[in-house]
N, C-alpha and C positions, 0 to 999 in steps of 0.2 A: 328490741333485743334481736341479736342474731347467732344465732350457731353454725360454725361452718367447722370442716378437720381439712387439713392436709397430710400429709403422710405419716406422722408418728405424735401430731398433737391437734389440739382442739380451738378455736377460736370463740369465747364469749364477746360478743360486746353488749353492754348492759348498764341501763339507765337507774339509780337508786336514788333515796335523800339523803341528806348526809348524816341523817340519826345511825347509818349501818355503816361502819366500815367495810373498809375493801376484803378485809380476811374475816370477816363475817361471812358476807358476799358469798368468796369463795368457798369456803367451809359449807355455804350452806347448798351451791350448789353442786359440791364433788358429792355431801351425802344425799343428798335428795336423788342425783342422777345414779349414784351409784344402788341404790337401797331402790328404786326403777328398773333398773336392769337386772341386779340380781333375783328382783321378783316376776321378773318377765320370759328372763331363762337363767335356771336357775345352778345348768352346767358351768357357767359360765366364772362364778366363785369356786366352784371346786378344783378350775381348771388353771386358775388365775395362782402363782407364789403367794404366800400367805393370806391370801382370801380376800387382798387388798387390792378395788379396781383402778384406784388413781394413784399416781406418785405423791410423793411428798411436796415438791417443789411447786412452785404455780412464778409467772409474770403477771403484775398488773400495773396498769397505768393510765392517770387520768386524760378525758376527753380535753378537759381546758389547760392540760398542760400539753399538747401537744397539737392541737388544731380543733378543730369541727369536728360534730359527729357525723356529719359525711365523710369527711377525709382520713379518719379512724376508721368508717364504716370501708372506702372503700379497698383503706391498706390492709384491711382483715381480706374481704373477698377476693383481693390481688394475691395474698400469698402463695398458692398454691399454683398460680396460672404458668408459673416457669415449669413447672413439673406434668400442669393437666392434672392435679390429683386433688386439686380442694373441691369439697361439698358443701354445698349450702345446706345445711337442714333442718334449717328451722328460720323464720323473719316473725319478728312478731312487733309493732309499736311500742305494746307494752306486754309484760310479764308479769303477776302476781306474786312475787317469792314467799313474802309475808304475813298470816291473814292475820286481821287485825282484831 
């Protein structure tokens, strides 16, 4: 797993099996990271248009339809290098989403 942002959005790349769909997936990580943050600081919902930290919208697309996961991996950490503004903030092998 990797988390990186560039200027006005977020880059997940992330490894699952295929019992989860992709809008599982995301679902599950807009509330998990949002319901995180709003308990970390918690100006942050009050401050926010209707109390709502993510958009509606989301992109997702699979590893094997479009190359390797290095080559995913490193069009995520290239996006932001034209600007200087992406962040890496997170690498992990793997991630836990689900306890079993």
């Amino acid at each position: 797993m990797e988390i990186g942002t560039d200027q006005d959005h977020i880059h997940f790349l992330v490894q699952s099996v295929p019992m989860y769909s992709a809008t599982k997936i995301v679902r599950t990580i807009k509330s998990i990271t949002a319901r995180e943050i709003f308990r970390g600081a918690p100006g942050v919902k009050r401050a926010l248009w209707g109390g709502e930290f993510w958009s509606d919208g989301y992109f997702i697309s699979t590893v094997g339809k479009h190359g390797t996961e290095k080559i995913i991996g490193n069009y995520v950490k290239d996006q932001g290098k034209q600007k200087a503004t992406y962040k890496s903030l997170y690498v992990s092998k793997q991630l836990k989403l689900f306890d079993a």
